[in-house]
C-alpha positions in Angstrom: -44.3 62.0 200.1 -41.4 59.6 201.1 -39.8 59.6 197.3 -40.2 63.6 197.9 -38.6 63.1 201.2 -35.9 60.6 200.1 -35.3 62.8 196.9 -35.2 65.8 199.4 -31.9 64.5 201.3 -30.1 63.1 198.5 -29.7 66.8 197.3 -28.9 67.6 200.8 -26.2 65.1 200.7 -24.9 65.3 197.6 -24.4 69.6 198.2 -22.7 68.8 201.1 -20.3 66.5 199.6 -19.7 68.7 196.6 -18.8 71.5 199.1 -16.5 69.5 201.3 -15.1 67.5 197.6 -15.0 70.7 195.7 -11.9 72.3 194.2 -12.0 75.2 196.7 -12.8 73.4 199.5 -9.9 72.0 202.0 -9.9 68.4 201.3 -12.2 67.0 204.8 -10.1 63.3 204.7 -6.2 63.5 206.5 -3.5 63.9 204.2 0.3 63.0 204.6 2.8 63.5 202.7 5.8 60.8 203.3 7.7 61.2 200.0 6.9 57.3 199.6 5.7 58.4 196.2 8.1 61.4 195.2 7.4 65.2 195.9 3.9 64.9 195.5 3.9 68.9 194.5 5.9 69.8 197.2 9.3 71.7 196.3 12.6 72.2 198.3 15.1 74.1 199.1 18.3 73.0 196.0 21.5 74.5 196.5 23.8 75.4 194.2 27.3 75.3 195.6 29.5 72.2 195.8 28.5 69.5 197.6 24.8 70.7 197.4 21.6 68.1 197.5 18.3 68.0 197.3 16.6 64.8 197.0 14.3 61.9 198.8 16.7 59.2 200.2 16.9 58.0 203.9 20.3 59.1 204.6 19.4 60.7 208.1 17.6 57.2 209.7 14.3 56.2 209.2 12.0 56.2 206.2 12.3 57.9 203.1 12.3 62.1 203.4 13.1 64.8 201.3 16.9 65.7 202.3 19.0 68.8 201.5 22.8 69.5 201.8 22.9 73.2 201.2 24.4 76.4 201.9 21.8 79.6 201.8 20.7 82.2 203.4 17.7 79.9 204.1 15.9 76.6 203.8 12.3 76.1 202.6 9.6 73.6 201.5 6.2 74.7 200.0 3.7 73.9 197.5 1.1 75.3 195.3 -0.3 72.7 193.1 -0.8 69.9 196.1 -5.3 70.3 196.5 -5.1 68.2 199.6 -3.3 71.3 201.8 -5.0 74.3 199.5 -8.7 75.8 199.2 -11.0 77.1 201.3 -9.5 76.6 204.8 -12.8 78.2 206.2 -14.8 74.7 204.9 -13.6 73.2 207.6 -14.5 74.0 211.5 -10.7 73.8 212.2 -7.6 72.0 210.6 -4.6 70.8 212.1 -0.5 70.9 210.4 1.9 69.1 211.2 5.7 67.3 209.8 8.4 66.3 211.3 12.2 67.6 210.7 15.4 65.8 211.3 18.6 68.1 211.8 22.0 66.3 211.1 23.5 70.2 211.1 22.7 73.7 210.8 25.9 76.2 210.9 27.0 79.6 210.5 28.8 79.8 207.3 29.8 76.1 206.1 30.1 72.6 206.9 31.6 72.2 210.3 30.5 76.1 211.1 29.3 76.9 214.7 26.3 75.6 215.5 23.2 78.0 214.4 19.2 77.9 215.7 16.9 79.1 213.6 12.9 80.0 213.4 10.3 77.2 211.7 8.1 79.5 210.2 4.5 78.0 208.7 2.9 79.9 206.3 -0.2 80.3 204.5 -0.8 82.4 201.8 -3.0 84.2 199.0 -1.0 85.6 196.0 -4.7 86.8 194.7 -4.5 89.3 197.2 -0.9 90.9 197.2 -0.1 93.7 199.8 1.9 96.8 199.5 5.3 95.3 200.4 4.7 91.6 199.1 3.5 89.7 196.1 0.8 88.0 198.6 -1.1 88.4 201.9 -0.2 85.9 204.2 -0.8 84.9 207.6 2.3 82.9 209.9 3.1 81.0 213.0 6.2 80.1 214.6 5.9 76.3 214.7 9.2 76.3 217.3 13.2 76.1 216.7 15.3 73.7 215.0 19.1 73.4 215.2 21.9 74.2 217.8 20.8 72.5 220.8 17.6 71.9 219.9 16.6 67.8 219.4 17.8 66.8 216.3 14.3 65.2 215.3 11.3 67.0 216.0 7.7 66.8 215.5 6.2 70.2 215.0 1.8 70.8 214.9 -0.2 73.7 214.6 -3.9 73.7 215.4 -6.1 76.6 214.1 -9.5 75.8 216.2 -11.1 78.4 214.5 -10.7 78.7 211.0 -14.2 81.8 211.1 -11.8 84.3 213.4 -11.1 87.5 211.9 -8.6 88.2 214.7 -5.4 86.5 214.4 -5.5 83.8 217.1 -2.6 83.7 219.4 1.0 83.2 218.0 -0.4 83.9 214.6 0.9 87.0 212.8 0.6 88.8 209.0 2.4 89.7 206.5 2.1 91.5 203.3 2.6 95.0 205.0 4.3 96.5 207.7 3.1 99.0 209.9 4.9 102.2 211.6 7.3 100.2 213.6 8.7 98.2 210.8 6.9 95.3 211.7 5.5 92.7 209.6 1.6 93.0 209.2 -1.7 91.9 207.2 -2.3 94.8 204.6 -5.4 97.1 205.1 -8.7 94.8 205.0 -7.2 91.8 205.2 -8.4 89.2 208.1 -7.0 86.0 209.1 -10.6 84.4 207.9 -10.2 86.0 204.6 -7.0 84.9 203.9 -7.9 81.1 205.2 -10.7 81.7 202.5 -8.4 81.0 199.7 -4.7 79.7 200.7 -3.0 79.0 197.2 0.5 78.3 198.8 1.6 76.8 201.8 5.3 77.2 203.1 7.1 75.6 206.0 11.0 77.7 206.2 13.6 79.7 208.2 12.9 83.1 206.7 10.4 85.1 209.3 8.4 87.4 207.5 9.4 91.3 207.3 13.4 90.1 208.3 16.4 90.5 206.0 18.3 87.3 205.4 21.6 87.3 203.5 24.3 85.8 205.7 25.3 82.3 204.6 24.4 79.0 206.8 24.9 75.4 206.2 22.1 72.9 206.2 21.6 69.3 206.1 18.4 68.2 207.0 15.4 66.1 206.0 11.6 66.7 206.3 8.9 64.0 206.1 5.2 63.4 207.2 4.1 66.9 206.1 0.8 66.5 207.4 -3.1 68.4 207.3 -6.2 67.5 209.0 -9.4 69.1 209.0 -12.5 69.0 210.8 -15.8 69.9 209.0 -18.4 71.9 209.7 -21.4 70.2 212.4 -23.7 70.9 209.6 -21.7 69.6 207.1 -20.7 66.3 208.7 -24.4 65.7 209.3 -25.3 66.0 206.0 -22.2 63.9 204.7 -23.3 61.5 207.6 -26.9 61.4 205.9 -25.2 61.1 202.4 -23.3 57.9 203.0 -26.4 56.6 205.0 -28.2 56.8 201.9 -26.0 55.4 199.7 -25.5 52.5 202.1 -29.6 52.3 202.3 -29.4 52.0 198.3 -27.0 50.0 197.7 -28.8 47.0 200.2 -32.3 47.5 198.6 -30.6 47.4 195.6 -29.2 44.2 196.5 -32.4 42.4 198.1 -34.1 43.3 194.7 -31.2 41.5 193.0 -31.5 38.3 195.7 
C-alpha cells in the first residue's frame, strides 16, 4: 500500500514538473537577461545610416547593455527563439516583465534634434493566429514614456495577476484588427487568455499598435535586465513542492543504505 502510495505521487510529481518544464510551458524559475552573455535570442533595433550602432558595450554607465545609435522611424527589441519568456503564459497563475532603459537622446530628426517622448510599448504575440490587418494577434500595454523630460534611466514592470482573464485587464489592449473607429483591436474570437496560451514573440518598442510611423527620430539608448517572472499554479507548486520532497526523501535513504 505505501510503495502504491509512494509510486502514486512520484507520477503526480513528475506531471507537474513536465507541465511547468515543458516546451510550452512559461519557464516557472525568474529569468533575466543582462547581455553578460551576448543577445541571448534577443534582437535590436540596427540602423543603417552613418554613424549607426547596434551592439552590447557599456558606453551609457553601468553594466554591460545592448546599445543603439540609430536614426528610424522607431526603436525595438524582441525575441522569438528565447523559451525562458515564450509558451504557455496561462501555466502560470500570473507573471511579471520587467527591464530597464537608459536614454542618452531621443530627437526629432537627427543628432542634436529637439528633444522627442515617445510610447514603451510591451507586446505579446501569436503569429499562429494572424488577424485581418496583421500577420499575428497580439495583446499590448503601455509600460510608460521614455525620452524628452522623462528620467534618463528608468525601470519599467508590468504585472499580469491573472494570466485565465478573457477580458483584457486594465491598460491592456489588442491588436491584429481594428474596429469601426479605426482603432487597434483583438480580431473576432480572440481573448487575452487565448492569446497568453501561446505567446511566440515578445516585443518591447516605440511603435503603438494600429499608428503610422514614418517620420525620422534619433536614438541612442541602451536596454538591460529584460526580465520575466512567473508564479505557478497552487496546484502546481504543491505538486512540485511534493516532487522535490521526494527526491530529497530518496536521495537520504539512498544514502543511509550506502552508510
Amino acid at each position: 500500500m505505501k510503495r502504491m502510495k509512494l509510486r502514486t505521487l512520484c507520477a503526480a510529481a513528475a506531471g507537474a514538473m513536465s507541465l511547468m518544464t515543458g516546451s510550452q510551458a512559461l519557464a516557472m524559475a525568474p529569468s533575466t537577461v543582462d547581455f553578460s552573455h551576448g543577445m541571448e535570442g534577443w534582437v535590436g533595433s540596427a540602423g543603417t545610416g552613418s554613424g549607426s550602432y547596434a551592439g552590447i558595450d557599456n558606453a551609457l554607465g553601468g553594466s554591460l547593455a545592448f546599445h543603439t545609435i540609430s536614426p528610424g522611424d522607431g526603436w525595438s527589441i524582441s525575441t522569438s527563439s528565447n523559451a525562458n519568456f515564450l509558451g504557455n503564459f496561462t501555466s502560470a497563475k500570473s507573471i511579471t516583465f520587467s527591464l530597464d532603459i537608459n536614454v542618452a537622446e531621443l530627437a526629432i530628426g537627427n543628432h542634436g534634434g529637439w528633444p522627442l517622448t515617445q510610447d514603451l510599448i510591451l507586446e505579446f504575440r501569436d503569429t499562429d493566429k494572424p488577424g485581418p490587418q496583421l500577420p499575428y494577434s497580439s495583446v499590448w500595454f503601455r509600460l510608460g514614456y521614455i525620452g524628452g523630460y522623462q528620467p534618463a534611466n528608468q525601470h519599467f514592470s508590468v504585472t499580469i495577476a491573472d494570466t485565465s482573464s478573457n477580458v483584457l485587464p486594465a491598460g491592456w489592449h489588442g491588436a491584429g484588427d481594428f474596429n469601426y473607429y479605426g482603432d487597434s483591436t483583438l480580431p473576432y474570437a480572440q481573448t487575452f487568455r487565448r492569446i497568453l496560451q501561446d505567446v511566440d514573440q515578445v516585443v518591447v518598442s516605440t511603435y503603438v499598435p494600429g499608428y503610422i510611423y514614418g517620420a525620422e527620430q534619433f536614438y541612442d539608448l541602451s536596454v538591460d535586465n529584460i526580465s520575466i517572472s512567473a508564479v505557478p499554479e497552487p496546484e502546481q507548486a504543491a505538486m512540485l513542492l511534493a516532487g522535490l520532497g521526494l527526491i530529497g526523501w530518496t536521495a537520504r535513504r539512498r544514502q543511509r543504505q550506502q552508510d
